[in-house]
MDTraj code that builds the backbone (N, CA, C; nanometers):
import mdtraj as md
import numpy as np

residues = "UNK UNK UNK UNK UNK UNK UNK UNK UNK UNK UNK UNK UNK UNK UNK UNK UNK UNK UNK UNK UNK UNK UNK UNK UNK UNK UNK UNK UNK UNK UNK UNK UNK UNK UNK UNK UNK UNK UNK UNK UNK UNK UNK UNK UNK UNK UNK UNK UNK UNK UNK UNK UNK UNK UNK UNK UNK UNK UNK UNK UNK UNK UNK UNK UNK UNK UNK UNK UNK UNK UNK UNK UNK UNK UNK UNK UNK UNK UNK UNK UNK UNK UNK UNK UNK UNK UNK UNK UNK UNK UNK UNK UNK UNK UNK UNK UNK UNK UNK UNK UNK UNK UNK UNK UNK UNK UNK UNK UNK UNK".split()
xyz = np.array([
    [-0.3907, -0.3793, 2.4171],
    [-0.2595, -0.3340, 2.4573],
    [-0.2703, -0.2168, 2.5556],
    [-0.3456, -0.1010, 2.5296],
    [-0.3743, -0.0059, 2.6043],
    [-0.4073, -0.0430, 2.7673],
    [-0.5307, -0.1503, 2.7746],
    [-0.6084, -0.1934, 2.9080],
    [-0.4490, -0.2472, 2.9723],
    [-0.3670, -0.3344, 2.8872],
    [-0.2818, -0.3886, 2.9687],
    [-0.1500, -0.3348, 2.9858],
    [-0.1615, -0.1914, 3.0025],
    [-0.0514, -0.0937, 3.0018],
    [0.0581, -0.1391, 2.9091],
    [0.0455, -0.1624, 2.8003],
    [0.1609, -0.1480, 2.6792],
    [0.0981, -0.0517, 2.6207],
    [0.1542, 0.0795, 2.6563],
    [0.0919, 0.2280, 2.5775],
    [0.1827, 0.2189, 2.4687],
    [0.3221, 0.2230, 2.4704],
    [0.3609, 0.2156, 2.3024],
    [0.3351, 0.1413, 2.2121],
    [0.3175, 0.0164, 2.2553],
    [0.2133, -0.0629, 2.1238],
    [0.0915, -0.0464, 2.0900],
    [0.0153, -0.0014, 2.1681],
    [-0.1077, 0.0551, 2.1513],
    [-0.1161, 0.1988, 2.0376],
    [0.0081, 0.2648, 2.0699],
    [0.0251, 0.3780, 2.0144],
    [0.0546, 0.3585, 1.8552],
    [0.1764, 0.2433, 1.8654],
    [0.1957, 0.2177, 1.7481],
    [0.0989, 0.1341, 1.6403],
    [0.0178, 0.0624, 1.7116],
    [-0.1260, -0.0347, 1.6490],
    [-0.2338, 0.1355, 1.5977],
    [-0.2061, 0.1882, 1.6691],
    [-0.2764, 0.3188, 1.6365],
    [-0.2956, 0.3348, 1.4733],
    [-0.1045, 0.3717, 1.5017],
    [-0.0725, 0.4625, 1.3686],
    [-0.0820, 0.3483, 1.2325],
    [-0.0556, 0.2235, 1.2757],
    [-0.0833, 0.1136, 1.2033],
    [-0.2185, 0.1133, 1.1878],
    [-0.3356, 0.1606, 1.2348],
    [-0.4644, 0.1404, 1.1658],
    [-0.4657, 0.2636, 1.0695],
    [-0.4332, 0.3573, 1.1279],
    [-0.4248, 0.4824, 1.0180],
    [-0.3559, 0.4675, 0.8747],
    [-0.2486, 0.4296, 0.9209],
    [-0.2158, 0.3953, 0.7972],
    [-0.2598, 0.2830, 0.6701],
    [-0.3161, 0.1694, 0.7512],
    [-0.3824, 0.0485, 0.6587],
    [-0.5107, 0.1206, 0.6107],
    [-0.5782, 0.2288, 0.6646],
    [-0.6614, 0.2861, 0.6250],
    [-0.6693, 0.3762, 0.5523],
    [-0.5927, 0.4686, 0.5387],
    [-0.5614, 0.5921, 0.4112],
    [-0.5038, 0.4917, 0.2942],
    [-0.4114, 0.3814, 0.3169],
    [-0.3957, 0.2856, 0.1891],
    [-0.4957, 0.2654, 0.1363],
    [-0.6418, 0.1797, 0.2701],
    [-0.7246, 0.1593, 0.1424],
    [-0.8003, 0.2410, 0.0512],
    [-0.7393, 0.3549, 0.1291],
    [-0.8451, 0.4912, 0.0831],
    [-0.8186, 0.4981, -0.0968],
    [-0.7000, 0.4507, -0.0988],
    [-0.6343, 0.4739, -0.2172],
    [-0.6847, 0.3825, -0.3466],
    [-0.7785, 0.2567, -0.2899],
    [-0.8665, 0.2540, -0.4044],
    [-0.9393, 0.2890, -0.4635],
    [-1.0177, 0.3775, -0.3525],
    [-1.1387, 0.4843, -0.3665],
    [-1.1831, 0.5755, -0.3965],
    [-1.0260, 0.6801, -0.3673],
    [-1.0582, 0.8043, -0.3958],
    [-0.9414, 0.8110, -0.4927],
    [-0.8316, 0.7387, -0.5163],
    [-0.7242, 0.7616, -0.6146],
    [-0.7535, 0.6670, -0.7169],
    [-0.8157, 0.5936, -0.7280],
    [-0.8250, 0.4481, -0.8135],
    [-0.6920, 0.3834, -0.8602],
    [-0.6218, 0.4003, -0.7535],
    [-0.4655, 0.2866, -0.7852],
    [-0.4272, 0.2519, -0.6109],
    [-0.3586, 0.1617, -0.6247],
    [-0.2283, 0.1190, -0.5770],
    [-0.1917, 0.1926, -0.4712],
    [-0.2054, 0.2030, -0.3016],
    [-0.1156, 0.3325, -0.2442],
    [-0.0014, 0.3138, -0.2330],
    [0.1094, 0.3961, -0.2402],
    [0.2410, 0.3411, -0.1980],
    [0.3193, 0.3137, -0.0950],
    [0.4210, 0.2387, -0.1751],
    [0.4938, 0.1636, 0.0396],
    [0.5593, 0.2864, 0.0867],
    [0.4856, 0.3093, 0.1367],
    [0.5639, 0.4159, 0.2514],
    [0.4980, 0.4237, 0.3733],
    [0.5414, 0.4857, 0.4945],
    [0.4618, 0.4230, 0.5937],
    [0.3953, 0.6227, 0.7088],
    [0.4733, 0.7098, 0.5992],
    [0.4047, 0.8273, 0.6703],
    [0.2460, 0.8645, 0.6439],
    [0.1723, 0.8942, 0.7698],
    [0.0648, 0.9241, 0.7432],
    [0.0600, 1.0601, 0.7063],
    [0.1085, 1.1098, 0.7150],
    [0.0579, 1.2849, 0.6813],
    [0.0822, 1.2377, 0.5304],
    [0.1451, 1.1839, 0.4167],
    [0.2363, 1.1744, 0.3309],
    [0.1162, 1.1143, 0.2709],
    [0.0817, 0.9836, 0.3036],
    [-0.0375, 0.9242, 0.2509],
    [-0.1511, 1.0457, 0.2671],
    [-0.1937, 1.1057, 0.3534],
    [-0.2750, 1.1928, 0.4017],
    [-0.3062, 1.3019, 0.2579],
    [-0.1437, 1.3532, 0.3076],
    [-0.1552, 1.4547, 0.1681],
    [-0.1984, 1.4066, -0.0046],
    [-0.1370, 1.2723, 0.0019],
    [-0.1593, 1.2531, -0.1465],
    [-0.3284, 1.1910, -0.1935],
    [-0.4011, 1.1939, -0.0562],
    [-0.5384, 1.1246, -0.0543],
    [-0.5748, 1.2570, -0.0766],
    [-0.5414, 1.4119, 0.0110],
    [-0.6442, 1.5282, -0.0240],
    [-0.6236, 1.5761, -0.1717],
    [-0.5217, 1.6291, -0.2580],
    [-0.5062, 1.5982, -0.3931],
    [-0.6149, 1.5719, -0.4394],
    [-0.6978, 1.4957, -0.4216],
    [-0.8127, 1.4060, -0.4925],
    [-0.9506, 1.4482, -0.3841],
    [-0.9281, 1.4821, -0.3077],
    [-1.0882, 1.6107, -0.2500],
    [-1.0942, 1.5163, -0.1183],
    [-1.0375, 1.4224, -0.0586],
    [-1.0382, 1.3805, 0.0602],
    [-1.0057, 1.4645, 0.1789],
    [-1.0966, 1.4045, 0.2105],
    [-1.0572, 1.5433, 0.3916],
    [-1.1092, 1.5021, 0.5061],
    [-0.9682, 1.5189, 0.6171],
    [-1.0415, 1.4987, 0.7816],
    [-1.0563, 1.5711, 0.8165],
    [-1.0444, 1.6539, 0.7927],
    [-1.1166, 1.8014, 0.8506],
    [-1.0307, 1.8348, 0.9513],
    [-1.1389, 1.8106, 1.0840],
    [-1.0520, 1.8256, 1.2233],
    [-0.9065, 1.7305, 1.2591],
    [-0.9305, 1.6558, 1.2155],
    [-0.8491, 1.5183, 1.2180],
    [-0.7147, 1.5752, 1.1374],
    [-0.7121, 1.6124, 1.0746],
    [-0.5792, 1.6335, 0.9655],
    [-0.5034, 1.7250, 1.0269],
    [-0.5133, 1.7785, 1.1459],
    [-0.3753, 1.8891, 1.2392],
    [-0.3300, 1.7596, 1.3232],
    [-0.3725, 1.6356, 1.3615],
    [-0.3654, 1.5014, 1.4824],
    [-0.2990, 1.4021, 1.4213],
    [-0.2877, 1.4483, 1.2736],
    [-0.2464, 1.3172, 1.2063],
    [-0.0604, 1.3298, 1.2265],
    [0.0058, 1.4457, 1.2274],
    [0.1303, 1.4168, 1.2325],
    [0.2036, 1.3605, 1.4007],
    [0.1148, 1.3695, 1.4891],
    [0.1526, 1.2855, 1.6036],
    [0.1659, 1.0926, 1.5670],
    [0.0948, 1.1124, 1.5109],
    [0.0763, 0.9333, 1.4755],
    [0.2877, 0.8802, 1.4255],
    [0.2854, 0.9849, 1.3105],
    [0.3863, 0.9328, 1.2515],
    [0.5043, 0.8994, 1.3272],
    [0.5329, 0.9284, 1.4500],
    [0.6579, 0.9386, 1.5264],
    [0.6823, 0.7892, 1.6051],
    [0.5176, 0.7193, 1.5982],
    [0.4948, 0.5925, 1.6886],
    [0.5317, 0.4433, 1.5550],
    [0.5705, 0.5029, 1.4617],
    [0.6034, 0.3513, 1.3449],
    [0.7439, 0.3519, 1.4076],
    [0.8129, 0.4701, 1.4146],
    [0.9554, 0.4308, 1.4538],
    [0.9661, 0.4221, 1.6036],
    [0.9299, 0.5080, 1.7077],
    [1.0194, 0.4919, 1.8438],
    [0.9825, 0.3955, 1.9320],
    [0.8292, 0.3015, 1.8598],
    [0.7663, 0.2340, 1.9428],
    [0.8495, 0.0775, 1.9148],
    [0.9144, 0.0878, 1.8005],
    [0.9858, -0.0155, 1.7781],
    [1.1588, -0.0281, 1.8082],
    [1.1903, 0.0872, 1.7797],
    [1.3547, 0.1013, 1.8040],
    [1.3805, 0.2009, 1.8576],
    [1.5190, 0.1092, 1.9524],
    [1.5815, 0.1947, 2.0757],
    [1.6365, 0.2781, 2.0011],
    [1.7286, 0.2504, 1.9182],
    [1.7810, 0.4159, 1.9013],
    [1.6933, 0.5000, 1.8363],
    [1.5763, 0.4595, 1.7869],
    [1.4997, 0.5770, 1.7578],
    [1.4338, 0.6622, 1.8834],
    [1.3969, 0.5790, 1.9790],
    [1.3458, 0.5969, 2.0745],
    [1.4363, 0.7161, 2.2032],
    [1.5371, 0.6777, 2.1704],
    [1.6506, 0.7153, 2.2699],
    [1.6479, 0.6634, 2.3905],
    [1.6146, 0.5140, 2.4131],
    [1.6005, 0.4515, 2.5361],
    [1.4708, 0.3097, 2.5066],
    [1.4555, 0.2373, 2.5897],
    [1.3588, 0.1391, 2.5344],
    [1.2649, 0.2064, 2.5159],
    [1.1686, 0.1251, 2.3648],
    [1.0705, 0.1503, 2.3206],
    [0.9123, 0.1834, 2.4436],
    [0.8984, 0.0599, 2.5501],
    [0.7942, 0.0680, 2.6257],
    [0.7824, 0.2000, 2.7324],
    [0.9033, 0.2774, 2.7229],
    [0.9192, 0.4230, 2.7767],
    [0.9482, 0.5069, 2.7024],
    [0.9137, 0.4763, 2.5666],
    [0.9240, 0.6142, 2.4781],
    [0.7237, 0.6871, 2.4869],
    [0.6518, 0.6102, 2.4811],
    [0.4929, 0.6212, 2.5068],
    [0.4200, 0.6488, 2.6603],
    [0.3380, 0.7244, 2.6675],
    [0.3088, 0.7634, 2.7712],
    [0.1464, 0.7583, 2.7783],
    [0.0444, 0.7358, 2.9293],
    [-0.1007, 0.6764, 2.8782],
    [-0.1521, 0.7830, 2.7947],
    [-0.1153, 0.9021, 2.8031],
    [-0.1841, 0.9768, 2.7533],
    [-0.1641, 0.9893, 2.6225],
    [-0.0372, 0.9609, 2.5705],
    [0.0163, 0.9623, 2.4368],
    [-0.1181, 0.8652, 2.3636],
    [-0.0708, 0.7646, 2.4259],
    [-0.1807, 0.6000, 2.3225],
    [-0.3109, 0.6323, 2.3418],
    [-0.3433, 0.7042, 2.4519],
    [-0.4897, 0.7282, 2.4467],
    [-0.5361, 0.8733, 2.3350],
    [-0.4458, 0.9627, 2.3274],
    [-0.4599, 1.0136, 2.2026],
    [-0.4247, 0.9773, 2.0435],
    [-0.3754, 0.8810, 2.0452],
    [-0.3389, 0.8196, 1.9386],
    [-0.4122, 0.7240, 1.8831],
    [-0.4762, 0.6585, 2.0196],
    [-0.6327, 0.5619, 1.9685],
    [-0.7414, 0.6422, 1.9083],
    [-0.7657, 0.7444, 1.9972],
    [-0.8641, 0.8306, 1.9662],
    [-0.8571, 0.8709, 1.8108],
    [-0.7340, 0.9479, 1.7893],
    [-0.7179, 1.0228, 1.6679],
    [-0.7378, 0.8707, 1.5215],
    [-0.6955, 0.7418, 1.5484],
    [-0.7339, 0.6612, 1.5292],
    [-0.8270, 0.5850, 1.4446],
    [-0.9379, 0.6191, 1.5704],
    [-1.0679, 0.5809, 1.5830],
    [-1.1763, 0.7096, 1.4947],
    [-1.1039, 0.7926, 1.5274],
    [-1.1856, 0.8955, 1.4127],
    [-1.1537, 0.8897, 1.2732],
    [-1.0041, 0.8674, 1.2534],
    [-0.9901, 0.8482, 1.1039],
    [-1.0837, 0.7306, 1.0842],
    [-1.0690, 0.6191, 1.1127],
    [-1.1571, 0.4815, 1.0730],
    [-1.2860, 0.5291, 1.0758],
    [-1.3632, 0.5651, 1.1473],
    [-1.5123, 0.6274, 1.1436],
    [-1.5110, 0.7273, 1.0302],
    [-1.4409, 0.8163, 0.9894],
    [-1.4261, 0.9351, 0.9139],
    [-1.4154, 0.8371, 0.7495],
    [-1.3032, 0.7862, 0.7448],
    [-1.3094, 0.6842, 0.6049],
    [-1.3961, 0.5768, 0.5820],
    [-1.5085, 0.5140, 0.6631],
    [-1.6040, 0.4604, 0.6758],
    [-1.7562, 0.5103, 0.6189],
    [-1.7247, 0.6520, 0.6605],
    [-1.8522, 0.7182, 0.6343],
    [-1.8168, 0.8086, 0.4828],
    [-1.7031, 0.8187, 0.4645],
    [-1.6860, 0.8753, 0.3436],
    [-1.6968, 0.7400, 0.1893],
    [-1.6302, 0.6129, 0.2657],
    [-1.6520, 0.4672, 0.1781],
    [-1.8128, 0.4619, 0.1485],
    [-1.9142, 0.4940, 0.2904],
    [-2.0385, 0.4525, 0.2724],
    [-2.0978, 0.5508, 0.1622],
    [-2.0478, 0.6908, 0.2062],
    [-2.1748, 0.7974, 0.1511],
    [-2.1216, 0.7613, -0.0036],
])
top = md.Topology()
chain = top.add_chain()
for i, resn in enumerate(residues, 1):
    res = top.add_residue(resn, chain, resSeq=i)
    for name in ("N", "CA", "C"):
        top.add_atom(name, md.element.get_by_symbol(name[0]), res)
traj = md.Trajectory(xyz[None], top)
């Protein structure tokens, strides 16, 4: 999505990996169930509770949350969704991303 200039879906596939990922965190480090909700800081917080930590990553995580809603709806957006995102937005949003997944990878392995 990114290569083919759809930065808000990219942005929003972002926050969608983050989030499928602190869920699964929730077998691991919570031993239950995560819940339906779709904020990452929210999931975030209720994963550290239990000694989880991104360290650097955990001030980057509340940008994510803003891309479940405006990347999908205009009135959240205040105008169409594909101009609520900007390259630089999705390219920080992959990034921040890509470190949580590496970061919960290496915490699954160790």
């Amino acid at each position: 999505m990114f290569n083919a200039g759809r930065y808000f879906r990219a942005a929003f596939l972002a926050q969608q990996a983050v989030e499928k990922v602190l869920k699964a965190l929730f077998f691991t480090v919570r031993r239950e169930e995560p819940p339906r909700l779709h904020t990452v800081t929210e999931l975030y917080s209720m994963l550290k509770e239990h000694g989880f930590s991104l360290s650097e990553l955990e001030q980057q995580l509340s940008m994510l949350n803003k891309y479940y809603t405006i990347t999908r709806c205009p009135d959240a957006a205040n105008g169409l969704p594909r101009e609520s995102v900007d390259m630089l937005e999705a390219e920080r949003a992959i990034k921040v991303a890509i470190g949580v997944i590496e970061h919960a990878r290496r915490s699954i392995q160790g």
